[in-house]
N, C-alpha and C positions, 0 to 999 in steps of 0.2 A: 504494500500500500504506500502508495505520495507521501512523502512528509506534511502536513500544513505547517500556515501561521499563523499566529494570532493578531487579526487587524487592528483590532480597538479593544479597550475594557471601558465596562460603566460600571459605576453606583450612583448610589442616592441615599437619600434624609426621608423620613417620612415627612407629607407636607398635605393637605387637605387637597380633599382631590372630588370631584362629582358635586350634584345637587347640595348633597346633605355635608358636604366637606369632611368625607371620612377621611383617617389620615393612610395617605399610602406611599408607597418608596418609588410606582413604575416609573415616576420621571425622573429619569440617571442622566449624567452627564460623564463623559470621556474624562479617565483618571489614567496616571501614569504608571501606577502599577495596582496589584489588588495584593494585599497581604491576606493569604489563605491561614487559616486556623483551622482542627480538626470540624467545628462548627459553628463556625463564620468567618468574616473575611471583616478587616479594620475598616473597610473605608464604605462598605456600603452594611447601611441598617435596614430591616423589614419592620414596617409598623404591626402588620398581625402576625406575630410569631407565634403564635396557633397554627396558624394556616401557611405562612411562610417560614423558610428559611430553619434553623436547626441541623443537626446531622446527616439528614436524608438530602435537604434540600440548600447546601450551601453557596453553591451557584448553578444559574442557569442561562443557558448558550442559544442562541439564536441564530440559523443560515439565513445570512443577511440578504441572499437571493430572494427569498419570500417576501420579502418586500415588494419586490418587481409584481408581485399576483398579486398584493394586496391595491397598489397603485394601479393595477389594470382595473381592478374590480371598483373599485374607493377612488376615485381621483381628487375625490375632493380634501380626503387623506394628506398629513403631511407625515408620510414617512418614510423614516431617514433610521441607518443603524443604529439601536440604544430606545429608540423609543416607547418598543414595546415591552420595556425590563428589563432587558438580557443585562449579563454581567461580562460574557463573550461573545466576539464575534470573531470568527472564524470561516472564511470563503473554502466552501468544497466539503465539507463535511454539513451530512441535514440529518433530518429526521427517516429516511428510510434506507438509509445509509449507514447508521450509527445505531447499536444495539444494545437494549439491556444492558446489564452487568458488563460491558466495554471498561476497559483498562485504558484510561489517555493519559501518556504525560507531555506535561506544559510546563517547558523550563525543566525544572527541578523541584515542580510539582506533578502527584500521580491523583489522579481521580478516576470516580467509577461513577458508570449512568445508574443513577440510580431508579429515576421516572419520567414518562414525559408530563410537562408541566399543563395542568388541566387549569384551561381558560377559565377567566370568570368576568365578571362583567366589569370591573378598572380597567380593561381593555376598551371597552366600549366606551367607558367615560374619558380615560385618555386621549381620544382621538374625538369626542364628539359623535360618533357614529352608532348609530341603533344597530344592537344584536351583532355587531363587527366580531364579537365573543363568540358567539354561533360559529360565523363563517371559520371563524382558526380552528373551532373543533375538528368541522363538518371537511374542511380541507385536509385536516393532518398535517399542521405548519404549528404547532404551537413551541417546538425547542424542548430542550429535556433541563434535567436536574443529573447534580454530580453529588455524590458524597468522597470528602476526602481521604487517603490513604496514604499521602506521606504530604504533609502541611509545606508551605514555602512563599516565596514570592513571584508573583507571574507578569511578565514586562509585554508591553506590544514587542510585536517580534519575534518571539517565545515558536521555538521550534517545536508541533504538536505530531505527536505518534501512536499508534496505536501501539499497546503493550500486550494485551491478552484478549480473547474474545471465544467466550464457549460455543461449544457446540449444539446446550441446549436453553436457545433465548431464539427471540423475538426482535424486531426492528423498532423503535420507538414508535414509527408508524402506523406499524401492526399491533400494536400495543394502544395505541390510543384509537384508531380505527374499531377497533375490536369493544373498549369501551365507551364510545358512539354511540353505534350502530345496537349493540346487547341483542346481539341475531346469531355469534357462532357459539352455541354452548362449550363444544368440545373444546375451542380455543379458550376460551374463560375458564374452563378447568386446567387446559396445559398453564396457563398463565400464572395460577394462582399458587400452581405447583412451585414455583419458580422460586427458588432459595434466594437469590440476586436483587428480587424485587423487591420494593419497600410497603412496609405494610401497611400505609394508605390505599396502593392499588393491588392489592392482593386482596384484600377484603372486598373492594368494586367488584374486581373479577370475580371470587367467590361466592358473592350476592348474585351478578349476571348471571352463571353457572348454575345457581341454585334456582334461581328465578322461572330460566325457562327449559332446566330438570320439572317442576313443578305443573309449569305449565303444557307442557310435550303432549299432546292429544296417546294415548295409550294404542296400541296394534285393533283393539274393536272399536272404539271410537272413530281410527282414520277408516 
């Protein structure tokens, strides 16, 4: 596989964001490096660390080529890399490309995929645009999450490589496709199986898997 590099880093401040001025971090601004921590990174904070950020979810990477489909579809859109949250941006590496439990190191940082990152609506208020949240599901463009494996500091620049990659995962794609759609039971169960996964979307999966176990019309019924 190519070497990548890393084109840009962002973070951000929680700052009020939408109608009701919840506080949020998506609007990041280019930093010169990101000091990785087992879970977190110095320079960029999550305002809901319930729902962001921690060990599972210490940075999240964006192929900044997605932009190009959000700008065909959204013209009215301004965007530009960083905007939709990411913490990296890296040309050449995406979401159907880059897998599960993936081994990348960055510099003399090693991280692992640990999920892809499920949209919510700060997407939607970020840009102004109704349901823009939907579209990144329904695409499969939403960028994944790393958990750390050996902590450091990561520079633009930063020579990225793949390190390990099992034999039994799924493509972030596939992965968030999969809990979408909550149409392929068999995959919801390989998924859930999955040691590598983090246990926000192992429980999704396990719910889908169970959900339409449950609901399977039975052999007299079809």
């Amino acid at each position: 596989m190519s070497e990548f590099r890393v084109e840009a880093l962002f973070a951000g401040q929680p700052k009020p964001l939408g109608p009701r001025k919840s506080l949020s971090s998506i609007v990041k601004e280019a930093v010169a490096q990101l000091t990785v921590h087992i879970d977190k990174t110095e320079e960029d904070l999550q305002a809901n660390q319930r729902l962001h950020g921690g060990p599972e979810k210490v940075l999240h990477q964006y192929n900044p080529l997605n932009y190009l489909t959000l700008r065909k579809h959204f013209p009215e859109g301004n965007f530009v890399p960083g905007s939709i949250g990411e913490n990296l941006s890296v040309e050449g590496m995406d979401d159907a490309t880059v897998f599960i439990g993936d081994i990348w190191q960055f510099g003399n940082v090693q991280l692992q995929v640990s999920a892809p990152r499920a949209p919510c609506n700060k997407i939607s208020q970020r840009y102004g645009i109704s349901n823009l949240d939907r579209f990144v599901g329904e695409r499969g463009i939403t960028g994944w999450y790393y958990r750390v494996l050996e902590p450091g500091i990561i520079y633009p620049g930063d020579a990225v490589n793949l390190v390990e990659r099992s034999s039994n995962t799924v493509s972030v794609h596939e992965l968030m496709q999969c809990a979408h759609k909550k149409t392929d039971k068999t995959l919801a169960a390989k998924l859930s199986a999955l040691p590598i996964l983090d246990d926000e979307w192992r429980l999704k999966c396990e719910k889908i898997a169970a959900c339409l176990l449950y609901t399977s019309p039975s052999p007299r019924d079809s």
